[in-house]
C-alpha positions as CSV (number, residue, x, y, z in Angstrom):
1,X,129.4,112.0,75.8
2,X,131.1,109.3,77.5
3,X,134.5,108.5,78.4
4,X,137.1,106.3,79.8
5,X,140.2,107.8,80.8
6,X,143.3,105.9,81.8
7,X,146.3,107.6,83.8
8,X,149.3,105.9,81.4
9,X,153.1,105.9,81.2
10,X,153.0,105.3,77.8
11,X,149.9,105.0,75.1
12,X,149.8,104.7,70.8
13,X,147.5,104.2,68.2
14,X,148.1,102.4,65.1
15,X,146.3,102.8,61.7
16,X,147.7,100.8,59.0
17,X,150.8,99.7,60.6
18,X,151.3,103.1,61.1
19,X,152.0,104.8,64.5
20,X,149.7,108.0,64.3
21,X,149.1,109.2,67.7
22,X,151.5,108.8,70.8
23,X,152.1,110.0,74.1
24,X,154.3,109.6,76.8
25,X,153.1,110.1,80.4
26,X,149.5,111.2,80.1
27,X,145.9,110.3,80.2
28,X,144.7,107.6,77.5
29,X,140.8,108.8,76.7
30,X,138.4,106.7,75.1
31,X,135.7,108.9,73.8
32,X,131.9,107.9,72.6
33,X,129.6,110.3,71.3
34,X,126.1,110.0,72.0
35,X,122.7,111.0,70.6
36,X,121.6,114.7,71.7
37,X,125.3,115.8,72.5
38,X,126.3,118.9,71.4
39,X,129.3,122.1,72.3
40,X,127.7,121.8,76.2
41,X,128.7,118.2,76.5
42,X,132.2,119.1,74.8
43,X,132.9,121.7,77.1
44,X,131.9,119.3,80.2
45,X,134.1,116.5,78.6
46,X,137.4,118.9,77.8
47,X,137.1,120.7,81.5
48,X,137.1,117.0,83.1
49,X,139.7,115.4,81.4
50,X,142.1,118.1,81.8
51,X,140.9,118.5,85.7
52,X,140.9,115.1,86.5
53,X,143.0,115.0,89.6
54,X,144.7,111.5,89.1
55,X,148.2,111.8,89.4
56,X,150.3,111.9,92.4
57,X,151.9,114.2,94.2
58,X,155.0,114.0,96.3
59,X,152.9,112.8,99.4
60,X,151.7,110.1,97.0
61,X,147.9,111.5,96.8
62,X,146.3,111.8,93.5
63,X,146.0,115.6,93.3
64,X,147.3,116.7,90.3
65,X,146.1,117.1,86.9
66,X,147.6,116.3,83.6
67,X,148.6,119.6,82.9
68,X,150.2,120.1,86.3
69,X,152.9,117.2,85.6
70,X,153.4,117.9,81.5
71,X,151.4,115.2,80.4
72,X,149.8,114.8,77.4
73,X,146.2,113.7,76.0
74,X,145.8,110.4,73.5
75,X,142.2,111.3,72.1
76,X,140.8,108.0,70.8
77,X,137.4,108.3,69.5
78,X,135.4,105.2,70.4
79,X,131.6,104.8,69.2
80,X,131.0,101.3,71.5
81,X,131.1,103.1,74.5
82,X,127.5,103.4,73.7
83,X,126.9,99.9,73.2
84,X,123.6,98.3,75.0
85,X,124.1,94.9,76.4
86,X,120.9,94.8,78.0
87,X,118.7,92.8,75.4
88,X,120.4,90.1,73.8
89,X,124.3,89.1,73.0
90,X,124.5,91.8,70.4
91,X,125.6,95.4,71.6
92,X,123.1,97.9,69.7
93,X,124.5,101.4,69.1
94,X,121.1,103.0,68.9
95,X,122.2,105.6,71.3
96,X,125.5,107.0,69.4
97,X,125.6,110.2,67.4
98,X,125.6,109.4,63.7
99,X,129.2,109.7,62.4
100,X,129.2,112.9,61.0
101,X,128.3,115.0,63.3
102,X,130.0,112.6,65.9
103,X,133.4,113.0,64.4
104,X,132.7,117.0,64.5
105,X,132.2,116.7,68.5
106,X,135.1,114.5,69.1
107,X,137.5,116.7,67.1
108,X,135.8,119.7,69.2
109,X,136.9,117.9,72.5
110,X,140.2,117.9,71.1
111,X,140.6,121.3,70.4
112,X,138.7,122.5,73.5
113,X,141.8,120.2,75.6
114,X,144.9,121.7,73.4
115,X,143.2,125.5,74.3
116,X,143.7,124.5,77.7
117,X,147.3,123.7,77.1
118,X,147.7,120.4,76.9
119,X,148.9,118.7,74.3
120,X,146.5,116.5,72.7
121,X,147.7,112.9,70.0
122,X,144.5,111.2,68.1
123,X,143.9,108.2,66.9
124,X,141.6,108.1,63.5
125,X,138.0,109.0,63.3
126,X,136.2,105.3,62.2
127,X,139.5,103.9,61.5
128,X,140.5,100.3,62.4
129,X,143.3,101.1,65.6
130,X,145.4,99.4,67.6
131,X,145.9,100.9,71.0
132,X,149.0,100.1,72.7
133,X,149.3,101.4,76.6
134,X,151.1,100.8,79.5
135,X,148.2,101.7,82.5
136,X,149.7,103.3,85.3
137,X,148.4,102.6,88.7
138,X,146.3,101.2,87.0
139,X,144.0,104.2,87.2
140,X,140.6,103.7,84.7
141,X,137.8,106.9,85.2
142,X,134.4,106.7,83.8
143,X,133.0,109.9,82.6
144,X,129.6,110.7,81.9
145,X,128.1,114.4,80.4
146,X,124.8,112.8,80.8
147,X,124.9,111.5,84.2
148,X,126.8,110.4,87.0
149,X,127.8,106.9,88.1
């Protein structure tokens, strides 16, 4: 699994015109599914993005999580995260779980954050969004379950 997380004051998702996931201060996630993942990799992914240590404390130093300040989770699944630029102009998506099984994973990731208290918004499996956030810091974290950076 892969996945960028963003430290934000605000973040939405929009299906339709339709506001169907929102937060307020919180992490923003971007999550891919990849090829070979599986309830290890959901774990790995839940337990880092709910210990991700990047919000500030009183001294100004990013040590806190998101459940330490009552923030909350935007879950937005997000397939391209996967995309290969290496050949070509055209990403391919070769390495991305088929959607199925993908969609399973991602709504597993979900469910692993909320049992770790934190309140988790979605956006819509293979839906068209629009994401709406205002990046605090700005703060951007790559995650990896595969490897690290």
């Amino acid at each position: 699994m892969r996945a960028v997380a963003q430290r934000v004051a605000e973040a939405r998702v929009r299906v339709g015109g339709q506001v169907v996931g929102e937060i307020a201060r919180g992490l923003l996630v971007f999550l891919g599914v990849g090829a070979g993942d599986d309830e290890a990799a959901a774990v790995f992914m839940a337990d880092k993005i709910v210990g991700m240590r990047v919000f500030e404390d009183a001294a100004g130093k990013m040590s806190l999580d998101v459940s330490t300040v009552g923030g909350a989770v935007l879950l937005v699944s997000q397939f391209t995260l996967y995309g290969d630029m290496r050949r070509g102009r055209r990403p391919s998506f070769d390495r991305a779980m088929e959607p199925v099984a993908a969609e399973a994973l991602y709504r597993r990731v979900g469910e692993l954050i909320r049992a770790r208290g934190v309140v988790v918004e979605t956006g819509v499996f293979r839906a068209e969004m629009l994401v709406e956030s205002v990046n605090e810091g700005p703060v951007t974290i790559l995650v990896d379950s595969a490897r690290e950076f």
